[in-house]
Each structure stands twice: as C-alpha cells, then as structure tokens.
N, C-alpha and C positions, 0 to 999 in steps of 0.2 A: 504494500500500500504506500504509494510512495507520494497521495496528495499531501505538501503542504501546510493545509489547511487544517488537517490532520491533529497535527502538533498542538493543539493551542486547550488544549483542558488545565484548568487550574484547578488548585485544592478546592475549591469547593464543590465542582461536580467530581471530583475525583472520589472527594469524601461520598458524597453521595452514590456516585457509583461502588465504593466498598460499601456503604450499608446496604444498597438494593441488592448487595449479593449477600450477607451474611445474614440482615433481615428478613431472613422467611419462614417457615415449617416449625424451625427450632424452638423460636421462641413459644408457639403455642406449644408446645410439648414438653417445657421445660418442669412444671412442676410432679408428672405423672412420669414422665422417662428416672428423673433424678430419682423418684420414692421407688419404683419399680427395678430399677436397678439395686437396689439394695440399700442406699444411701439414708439415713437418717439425720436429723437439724446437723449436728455437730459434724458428721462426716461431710456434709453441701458444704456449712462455712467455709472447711478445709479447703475442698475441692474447688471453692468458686479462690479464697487466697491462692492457692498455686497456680493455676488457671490465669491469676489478675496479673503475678507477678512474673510467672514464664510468657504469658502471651507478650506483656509488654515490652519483656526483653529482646522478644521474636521481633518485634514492630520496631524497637530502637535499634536490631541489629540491620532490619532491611534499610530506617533510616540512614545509619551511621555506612552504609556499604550502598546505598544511593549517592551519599555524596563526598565518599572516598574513589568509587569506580563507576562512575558516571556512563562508562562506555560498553556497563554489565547492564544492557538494558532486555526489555522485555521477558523478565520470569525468572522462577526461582533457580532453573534449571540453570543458568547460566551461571550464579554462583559456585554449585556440585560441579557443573564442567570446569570452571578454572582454579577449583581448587581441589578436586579430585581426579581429572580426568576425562576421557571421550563415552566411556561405557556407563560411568558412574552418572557423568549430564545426560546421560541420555533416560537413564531410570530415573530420573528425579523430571525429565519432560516427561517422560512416559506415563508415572505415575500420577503427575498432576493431569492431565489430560483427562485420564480414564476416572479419577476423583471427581474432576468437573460432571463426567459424564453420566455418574451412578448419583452422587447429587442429584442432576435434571432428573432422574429417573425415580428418586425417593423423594421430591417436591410432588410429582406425578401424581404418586399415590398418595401423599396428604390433599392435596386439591381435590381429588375425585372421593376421598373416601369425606371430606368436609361438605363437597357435594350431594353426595349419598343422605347427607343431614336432611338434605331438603326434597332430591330427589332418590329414593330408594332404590333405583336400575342400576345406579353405581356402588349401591356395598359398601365396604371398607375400602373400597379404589382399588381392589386388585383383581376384579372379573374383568369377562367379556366385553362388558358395555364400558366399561372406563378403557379396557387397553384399547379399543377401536376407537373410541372418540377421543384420548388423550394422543394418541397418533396423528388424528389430525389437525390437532391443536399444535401439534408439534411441526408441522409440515409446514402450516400456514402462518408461524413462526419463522420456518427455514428463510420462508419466503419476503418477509417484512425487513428482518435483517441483511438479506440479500440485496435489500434496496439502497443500504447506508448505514454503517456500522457508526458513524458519528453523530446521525438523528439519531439513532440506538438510545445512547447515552444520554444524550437531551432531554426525551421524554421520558427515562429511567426517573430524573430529578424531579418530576409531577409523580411517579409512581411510589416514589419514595417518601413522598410527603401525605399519600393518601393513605399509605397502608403503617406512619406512625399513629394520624390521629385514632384509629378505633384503639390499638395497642396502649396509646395512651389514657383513654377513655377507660380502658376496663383497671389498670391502676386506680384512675380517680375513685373510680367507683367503690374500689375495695375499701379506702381509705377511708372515703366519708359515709362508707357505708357502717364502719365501726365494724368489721367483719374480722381483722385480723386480733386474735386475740394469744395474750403472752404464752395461756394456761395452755394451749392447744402446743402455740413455738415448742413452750417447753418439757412437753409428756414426750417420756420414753426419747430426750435429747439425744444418749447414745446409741439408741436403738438396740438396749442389751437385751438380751434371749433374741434378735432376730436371724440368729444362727452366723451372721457376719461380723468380726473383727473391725475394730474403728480401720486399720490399712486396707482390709478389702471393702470397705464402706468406699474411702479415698478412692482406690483404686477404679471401682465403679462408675465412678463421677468422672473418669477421663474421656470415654466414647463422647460422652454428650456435649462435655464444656469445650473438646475440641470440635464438635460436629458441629453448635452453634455459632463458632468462628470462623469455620470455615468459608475461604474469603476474602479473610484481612487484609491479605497479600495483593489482592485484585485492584490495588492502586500500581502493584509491582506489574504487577501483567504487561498490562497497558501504558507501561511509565514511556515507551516510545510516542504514544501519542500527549506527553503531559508537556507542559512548558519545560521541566527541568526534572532532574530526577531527582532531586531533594524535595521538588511540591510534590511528587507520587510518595515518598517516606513520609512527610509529614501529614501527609491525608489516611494514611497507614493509624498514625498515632492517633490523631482524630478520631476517626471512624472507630479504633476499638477501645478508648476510652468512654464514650459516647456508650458503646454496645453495652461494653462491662458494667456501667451502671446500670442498664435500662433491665437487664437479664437480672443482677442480684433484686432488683426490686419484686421483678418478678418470679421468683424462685422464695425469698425470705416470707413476703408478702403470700405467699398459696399457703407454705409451711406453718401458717399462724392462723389460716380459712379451715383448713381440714388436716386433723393426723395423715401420719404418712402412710399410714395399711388404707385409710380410704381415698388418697391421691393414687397410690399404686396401683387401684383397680381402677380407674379411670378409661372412658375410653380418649382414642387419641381425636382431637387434640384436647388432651387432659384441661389447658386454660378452660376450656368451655365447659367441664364441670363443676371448677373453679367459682366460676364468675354466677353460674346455674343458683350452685350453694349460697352466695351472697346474694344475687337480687330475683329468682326465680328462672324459669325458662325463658325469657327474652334473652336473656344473658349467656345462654348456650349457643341460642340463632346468633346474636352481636359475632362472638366469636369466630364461630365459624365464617357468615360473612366477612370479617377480618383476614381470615386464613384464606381465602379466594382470592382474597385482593392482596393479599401477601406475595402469597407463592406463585400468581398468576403475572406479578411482576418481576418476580424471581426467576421465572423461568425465561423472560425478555433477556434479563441480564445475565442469565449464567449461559443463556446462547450466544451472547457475544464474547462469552470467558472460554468458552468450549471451542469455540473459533479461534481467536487467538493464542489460547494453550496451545493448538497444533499450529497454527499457522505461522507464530515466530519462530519454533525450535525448525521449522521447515529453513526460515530463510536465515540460519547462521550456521545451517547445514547440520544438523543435530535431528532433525526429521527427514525421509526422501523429499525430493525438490517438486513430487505434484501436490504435496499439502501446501505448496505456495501458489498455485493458482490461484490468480484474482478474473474476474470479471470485470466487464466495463464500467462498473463503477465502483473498480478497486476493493472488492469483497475479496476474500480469498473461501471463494465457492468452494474448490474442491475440499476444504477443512470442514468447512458450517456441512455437504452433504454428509462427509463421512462422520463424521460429528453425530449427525443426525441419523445416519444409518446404526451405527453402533448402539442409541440409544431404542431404537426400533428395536433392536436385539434383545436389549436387556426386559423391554416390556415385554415384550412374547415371553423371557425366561421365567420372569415375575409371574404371568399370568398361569405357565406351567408347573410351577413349583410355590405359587399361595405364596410370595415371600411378600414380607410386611414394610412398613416404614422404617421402623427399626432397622433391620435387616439391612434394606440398601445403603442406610445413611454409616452404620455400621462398619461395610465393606468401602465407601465410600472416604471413612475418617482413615483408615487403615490406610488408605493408599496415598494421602496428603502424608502420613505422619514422616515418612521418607522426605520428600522434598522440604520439609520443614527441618528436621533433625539437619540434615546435609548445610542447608544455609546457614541455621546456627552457628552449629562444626565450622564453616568456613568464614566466618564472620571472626570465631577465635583465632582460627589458624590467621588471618590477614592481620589479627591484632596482633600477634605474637611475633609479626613481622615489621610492624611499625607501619601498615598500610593505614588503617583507620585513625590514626593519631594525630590529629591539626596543630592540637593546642595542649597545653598544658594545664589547663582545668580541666577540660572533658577528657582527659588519660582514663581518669581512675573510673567513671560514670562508664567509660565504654569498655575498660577489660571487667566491670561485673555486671554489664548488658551482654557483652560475650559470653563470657562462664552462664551465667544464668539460663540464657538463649541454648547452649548447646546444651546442657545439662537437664533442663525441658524436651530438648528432641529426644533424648533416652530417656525420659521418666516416661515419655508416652508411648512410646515403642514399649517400655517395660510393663507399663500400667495395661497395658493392653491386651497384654498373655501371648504366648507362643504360639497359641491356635489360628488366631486373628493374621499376627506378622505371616506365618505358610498359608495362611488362606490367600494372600497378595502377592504371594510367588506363583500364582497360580497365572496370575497378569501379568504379571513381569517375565516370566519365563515365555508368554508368548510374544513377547516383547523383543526378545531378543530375536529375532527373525528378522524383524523391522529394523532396530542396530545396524545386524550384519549387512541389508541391503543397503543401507544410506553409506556405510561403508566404501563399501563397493564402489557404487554409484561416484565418489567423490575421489575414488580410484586410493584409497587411503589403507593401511594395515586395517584388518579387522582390530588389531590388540596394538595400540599406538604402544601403549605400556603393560611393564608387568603389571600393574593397579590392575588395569581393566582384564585382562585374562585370569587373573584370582578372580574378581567379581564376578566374570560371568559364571568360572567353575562356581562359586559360591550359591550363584542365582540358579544355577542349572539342578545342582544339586538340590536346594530349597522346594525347586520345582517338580524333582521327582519325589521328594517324598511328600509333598501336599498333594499328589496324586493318588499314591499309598494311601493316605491317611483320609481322602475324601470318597477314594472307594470301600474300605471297613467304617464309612460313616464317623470318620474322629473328627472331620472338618467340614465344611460345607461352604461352599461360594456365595451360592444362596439360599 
C-alpha cells in the first residue's frame, strides 16, 4: 500500500483503533469466564494486579522499541525477527495472524449466540443458522474493507464510541443502583473448599485477562500507517490504561452483585445476568444489544488486523510475496481473501465439533502469547545492549519495563499449562510449510542460522506429539 495519504493516523484514532479491537466479547464475559474459571474475589485482584503490571510493561516495551527502532515497523513479528532470527519472525507472524483469525471466529459466536437472545434460530451461535448467516456477514465484510482500509479506520472511531456508551451505562446503573454490596465482595474471599489453591485461582485468571487485551499491540500493527512510531507506542499506552480501568470496574463491580458459584453459572454473556440481577430483564436485552454492537464493530476492525497481520510480514518478505497483492485501490486483497477463507474454515470446524466461545478465544490467546513473550525477550535483549537507552533518567524505568515485559511473556506461557502451548504447535507446525516456501521463493537458506534449525526441530517435534496426544484425546484444537 504505498498511498501517501496513508501515513497520517494520529494517536487519537490510533487509540481508538486499539480499543475497537480489544473492546469486544470480552468484556461482557468478564464476570462469569473469571468465576467459572475457578477464580475467587482474592485470586481476580491478583490476576487483574499482574495482568495491570505485565500488560503495561508489554505497552512500554512496544513504546520504548517504537522509538529506539523506528525502522521495526508494522508488527510484532518484526521484533522476534531481528532479535531472534528468520524462522523465529516468522512464528511470531504466523502466530499472530492465525490469533487474529480464531479471534474473528470467537466474536462470531458471541454475536450470534447474543442474537439467539432475541432470535432463537441462532442458539448459543454455534449451529447451522449462525454458521451460514455469520459467513455472510463475513463476506460482505470482505467486501466493505476491500473498498478502503483507511475509511476502515475512520468509521471504526463512530463505532467505538457507540459500543462504550451502553458498556458505560450498565456501570452507572450498578452503582446507583446500590446493587454492589461488600457482604457479597467479601463471602468465601479465598474461595476455600473450592477445591483450587489461591496459585491455580491466579493461574486461571491468565486465559481471560490476556484474551481481553488482546489487541493492545494493534496500534503496533499499523504503526506504518501512523504519523510516527512513537504516536502508535503511545496510543498503545493509552488505549490499555483506558481498558484496564474500565474491565477492573467491571469485574470488582459483578463480584459485589452476585457470589461467585452464581456468576459461574451464568450464561454467556454472563454481564447480562449481571445487570438482569440489578435492574430486572431489560437489563439482560441492554446487554446483549450492547454485545451486537460491540462485537459487530469488532469484527470491522479485526478485519483490517487480519489483513494487515498477513499482509506486512508478506512485504518485508517474512510471508510469500502473493499475501502482498493489493488491488486498485491499494487493498492487499489477496490477504483480506485468504484471511477470510481461513476463517470460513474454522466456522464449519466450530459448527462440527459444538466448540464454544470459550474455546476459540482460548486457542486464540495461546497463539498471541508467543509473539508477545518474543517482543518482551527482545525489548530486554536491545536493552542489555544499550539500544533502548536515550537518557539517563529513563535507564532505570526501561530495564524494569524490560524485565517485567519478558518475565510476563513466560508467566503466560507458564500460567497457561502444557496442554494449551502443544495444542499451538498444532498451527505452527503447519506453518512451517509456508517458512520453507517464502524461503525458497526469496532464493534464501531455509536455516539462515543455527537459531532457526533448532527451532524448527523444536516446533516439529512439539508438532508430532500434539498429534499423539490429540488423537488419545489428551488435547484438543477445538
């Protein structure tokens, strides 16, 4: 995309462009995913602290490596690649891509199964009647985008404004409605006898606190088209300060409306039993309407991230060269179809295998936590070399935004279980198919370095036994 005109996003639609992606699905599911997870008042605090203080670190490490390496533009991938390597950047584009992609695909089923509220043919959003009509929602999607990736983003900033105020609306209501009450916060704090330890309480709490940010980075995406890549870092910072409050309110705020054995059974989107509880059944319909016009904007914006994810690693040659087809007006079509084809896949597999929202969002977090952990890691590794270091105040601010930043990428990988990390070698492993072609194509060693020929044995290997372990049923995709 080589318009010009292109260039000119400031932090404010920036910001706004990370909220319309991180603002969707999550947040109405936040008080019933956290209880049903296992989580009790004292283990959420935990979870939303480490959460506030690794996310942030992640945000200051993207900012402080926006405007140390200004020329590491468009994704995270490109960090993992110059600080790890050809094979390592390429799993960290890989994986973010296909994140983007099981994302759309777990909005899907919150939208349709929100719909289902009102019209009964769609279910819980994962039959016949949502995967056919979500398909073509999804097409005529393809095709809106296809018209102008930069109006995209424009009318994102209307979208983003209509789907805070109901979200803020059901807050107010909690409050003045006198609904949250301490006695409730504080029964059964550490959730003793519910067979979970306060570290697997914690631990619980990682799927969701990273599924609901997932996102943040989507100022990094796009930072080609930003004025500077310091304004995409600090729209970064923005956007997930902004979020982190608006989610603890709404997580502490449920926890004080109703115990956590009766959030836990909640259907999704658990807010709208929430809000039921406080002011009656209007307060269910509020909700749900809310989640239509959440996720139904959500899914504008994470087609423009899903496009993009493939369509930069295409032109720095980290992808083959026809994910960089553009169209006459500078789309890069051939990404937005395959894009859109891959997600066609996943609903038909959804629709064959009943998988839930949970589920995709799930598989979906698993395969950011890679490209996430890698940027951290190389945010250290540049500090440890004096790359991110200007001044002599921000020294200290940015080697424990570093440490903290990498040290979150393995708490999530770790918080996450072994099950989860081989369930995404499942993707990765066919991944490397695509590697070895762009390779080729670019007439290049498949293994520039030893790095990348360990990794791939690593990934190959990872990949045969999530194979093992998915056919005796110890794993599942979906």
């Amino acid at each position: 995309m080589n318009n010009p005109n292109e260039n000119k996003l400031g932090s404010v639609k920036l910001t706004m462009f990370g909220i319309g992606l991180i603002l969707a699905s999550g947040a109405f599911a936040i008080p019933g995913d956290f209880a049903s997870s296992g989580a009790y008042p004292l283990a959420s605090l935990i979870g939303w602290v480490i959460v506030g203080i690794g996310m942030l670190s992640l945000c200051m490490c993207f900012l402080r490596l926006g405007i140390a390496k200004p020329e590491l533009t468009s994704g995270l991938y490109t960090y993992a690649r110059e600080g790890f390597g050809e094979f390592i950047g390429f799993c960290s584009a890989w994986g973010y891509w296909i994140s983007a992609v099981l994302a759309q695909v777990s909005f899907i089923t919150m939208l349709f199964g929100s719909l289902g509220h009102f019209f009964p043919v769609f279910g819980t959003g994962n039959n016949i009647a949502s995967v056919v009509t979500a398909s073509i929602v999804m097409w005529i999607l393809t095709f809106l985008v296809s018209r102008g990736i930069n109006q995209a983003v424009t009318i994102n900033v209307i979208v983003v404004i209509a789907k805070l105020l109901p979200i803020l609306t059901l807050l107010v209501a909690i409050i003045f409605a006198g609904a949250f009450d301490p006695d409730v916060f504080m029964a059964n704090f550490t959730g003793e006898g519910s067979g979970m330890n306060l570290m697997e309480q914690v631990k619980s709490t990682t799927f969701i606190t990273v599924w609901i940010f997932i996102g943040i980075e989507g100022s990094v995406v796009i930072s080609e088209r930003a004025k500077t890549t310091k304004a995409a870092g600090r729209a970064t910072v923005t956007c997930f300060l902004c979020m982190l409050a608006l989610y603890m309110m709404i997580s502490i705020l449920s926890m004080g409306v109703l115990p956590t054995e009766e959030l836990a059974v909640l259907e999704t989107p658990s807010m709208a039993g929430v809000l039921q509880a406080v002011v009656g059944d209007w307060g269910a319909t509020l909700v749900n309407i809310a989640v239509i016009i959440s996720v139904a904007g959500a899914l504008f914006t994470y087609t423009i991230l899903c496009v993009d994810s493939a369509y930069a690693p295409a032109t720095k040659g980290c992808f083959p060269k026809f994910f960089a087809r553009e169209n006459s007006k500078g789309v890069p079509v051939t990404s937005l179809l395959l894009s859109m084809v891959v997600i066609q896949i996943f609903l038909i597999l959804i629709y064959f295998n009943d998988a839930s929202f949970q589920i995709c969002y799930a598989l979906s977090t698993s395969m950011i936590m890679f490209p996430y952990f890698l940027s951290g890691l190389y945010c250290l590794k540049a500090t440890a070399k004096g790359e991110t270091l200007d001044n002599d105040s921000s020294k200290a601010a940015t080697w424990i935004f570093a440490i903290i930043g990498a040290v979150y990428g393995f708490w999530m990988l770790y918080a996450s279980g072994w099950q989860s990390v081989l369930a995404t070698a499942l993707l990765f492993g066919i991944g490397i198919l695509i590697y070895l072609y762009t390779q080729k194509e670019k007439g290049e060693k498949f293994f520039p370095k030893t790095t990348d020929l360990v990794a791939t044995v690593v990934v190959l290997i990872a990949f045969i036994a999530a194979i093992v372990l998915m056919v005796n049923g110890t794993i599942q995709l979906l």
